[in-house]
N, C-alpha and C positions, 0 to 999 in steps of 0.2 A: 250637571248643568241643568237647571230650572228651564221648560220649557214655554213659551207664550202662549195666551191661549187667548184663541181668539174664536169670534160668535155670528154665528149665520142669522140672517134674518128669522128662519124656522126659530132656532133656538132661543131667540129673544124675545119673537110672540108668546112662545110656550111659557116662558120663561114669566111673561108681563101677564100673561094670563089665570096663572095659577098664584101669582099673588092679588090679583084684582079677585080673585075668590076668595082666598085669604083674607084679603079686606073687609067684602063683603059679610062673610057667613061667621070668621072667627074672630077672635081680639088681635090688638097689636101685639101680643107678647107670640100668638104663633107665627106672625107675619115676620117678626124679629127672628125666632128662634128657624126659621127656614131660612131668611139672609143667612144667619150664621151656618147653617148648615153646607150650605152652597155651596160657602167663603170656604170654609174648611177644605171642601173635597176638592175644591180648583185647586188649593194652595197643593193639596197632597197631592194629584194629577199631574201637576206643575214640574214635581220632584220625581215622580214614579207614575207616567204614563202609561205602564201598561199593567195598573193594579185591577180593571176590572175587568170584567170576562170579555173576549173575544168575540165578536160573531161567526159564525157556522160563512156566510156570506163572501164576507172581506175583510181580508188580513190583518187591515191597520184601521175597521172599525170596531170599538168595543162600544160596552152596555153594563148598565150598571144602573143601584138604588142611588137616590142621593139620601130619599128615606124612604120607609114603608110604603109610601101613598104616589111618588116620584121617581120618575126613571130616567138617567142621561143617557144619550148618546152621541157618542166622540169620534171624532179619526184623529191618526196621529201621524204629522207628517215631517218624521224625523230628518228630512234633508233641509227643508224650513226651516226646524225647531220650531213648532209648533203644534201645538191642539187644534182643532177646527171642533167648536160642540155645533153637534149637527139638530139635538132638536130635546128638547126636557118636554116631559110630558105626565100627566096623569095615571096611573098604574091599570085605572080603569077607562081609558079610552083606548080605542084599537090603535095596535102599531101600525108602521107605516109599511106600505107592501115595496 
């Protein structure tokens, strides 16, 4: 069963930010081709939540590329049926302590 997945504030700024860079510095077709990227790995998340690594931290948060330059991070909160994405960010900006 397909889990819901749902978006914290962090994860949405993150989220509006790195395409508002997108906008600015690259063309529509990478702004596009990172939608799609997204899209993709929610859909696979959705189906198999616990595809990407673990953290060292907390049990039920993992970490993951969505691509090269992009990192997610999720909790999964299987009594819910739910994802919670806790924050997308930059590969070059520090993680969060």
């Amino acid at each position: 069963m397909a889990l819901k997945i749902v978006w914290t504030k962090r994860a949405i700024a993150g989220y509006d930010g790195i395409i508002s860079y997108l906008e600015e510095e690259w063309t529509e077709k990478e702004v596009r081709n990172f939608v799609r990227q997204t899209e993709e790995l929610f859909k696979l998340l959705s189906d198999y939540p616990e595809i990407l690594q673990r953290t060292e931290r907390y049990k039920n948060v993992r970490r993951g590329p969505i691509n090269k330059h992009t990192i997610l991070t999720y909790r999964i909160k299987p009594e819910q049926k739910l994802i919670e994405l806790l924050n997308i960010r930059s590969v070059s900006k520090k993680p969060l302590k």
